[in-house]
N, C-alpha and C positions, 0 to 999 in steps of 0.2 A: 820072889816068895809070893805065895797064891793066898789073897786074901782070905779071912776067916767066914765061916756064913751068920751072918745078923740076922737079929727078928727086924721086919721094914712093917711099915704102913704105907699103903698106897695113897697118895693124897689127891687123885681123882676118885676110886668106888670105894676108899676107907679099908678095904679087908687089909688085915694082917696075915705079914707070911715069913717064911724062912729059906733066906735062899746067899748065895755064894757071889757076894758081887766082883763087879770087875772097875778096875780104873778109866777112867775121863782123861784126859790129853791132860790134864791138870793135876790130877789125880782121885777126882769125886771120886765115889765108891757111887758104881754105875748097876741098876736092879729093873728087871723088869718082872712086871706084876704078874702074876700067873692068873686072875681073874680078869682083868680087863687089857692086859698085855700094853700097858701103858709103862713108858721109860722112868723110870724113879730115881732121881739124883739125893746120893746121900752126903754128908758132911764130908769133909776131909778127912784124913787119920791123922792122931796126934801129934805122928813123924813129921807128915807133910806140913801140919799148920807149925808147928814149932819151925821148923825149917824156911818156912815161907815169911815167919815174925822175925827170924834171927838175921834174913836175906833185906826186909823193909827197912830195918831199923839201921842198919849199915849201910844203906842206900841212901837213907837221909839224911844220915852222918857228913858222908861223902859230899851230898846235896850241896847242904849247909857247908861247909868247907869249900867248897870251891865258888858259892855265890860269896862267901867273907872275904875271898879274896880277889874278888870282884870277874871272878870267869863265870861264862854263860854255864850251866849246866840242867841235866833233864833224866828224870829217871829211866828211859828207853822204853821198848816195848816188854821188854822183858820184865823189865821195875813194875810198870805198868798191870802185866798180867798179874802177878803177884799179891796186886796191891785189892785189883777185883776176884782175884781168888781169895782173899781173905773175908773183903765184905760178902763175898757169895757165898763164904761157907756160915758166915752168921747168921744172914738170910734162912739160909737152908737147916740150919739147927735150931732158929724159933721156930718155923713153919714145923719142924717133926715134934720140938714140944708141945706145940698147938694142937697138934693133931693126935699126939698120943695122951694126952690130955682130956680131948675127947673123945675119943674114943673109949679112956678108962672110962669114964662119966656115962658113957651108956650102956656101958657092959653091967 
């Protein structure tokens, strides 16, 4: 299913625009700027991040289970990724409130 088109801000030259992103190996919502053609990573969609919190939280269910009963255990790369896809999408959704933020402020 081909995602929907968002209003983005560029957060290198600030202009606003409107355009149809595409997914990240991860699944950002991937936008490129039409004024300075700079790569725009946007937040995750609520699918991904719901999916991505429903995948951590039973990963360290598991975790915790297997260290109480005294086995080595390790979330893998995959836990892993998961785990900086989640703070990467936080990251990346103060940085867009930041910036649309001000951006209203000077309009």
């Amino acid at each position: 299913m081909a995602l929907q088109e968002i209003d983005a801000i560029c957060r290198q030259c600030h202009q606003p625009f409107h355009q149809q992103p595409k997914r990240s190996f991860l699944g950002f919502q991937r936008l490129k700027c039409p004024h300075c053609s700079r790569e725009v990573m946007y937040p995750l969609t609520s699918g991904y991040r719901t999916t991505y919190w429903v995948f951590v939280v039973l990963m360290v269910i598991v975790v915790i289970g297997a260290v109480a009963q005294g086995q080595v255990a390790s979330p893998g790369f995959i836990g892993l990724a998961m785990m900086w896809a989640l703070y990467e999408d936080s990251r990346i959704r103060r940085a867009i409130a930041k910036e649309a933020a001000a951006v209203g402020t000077a309009a």
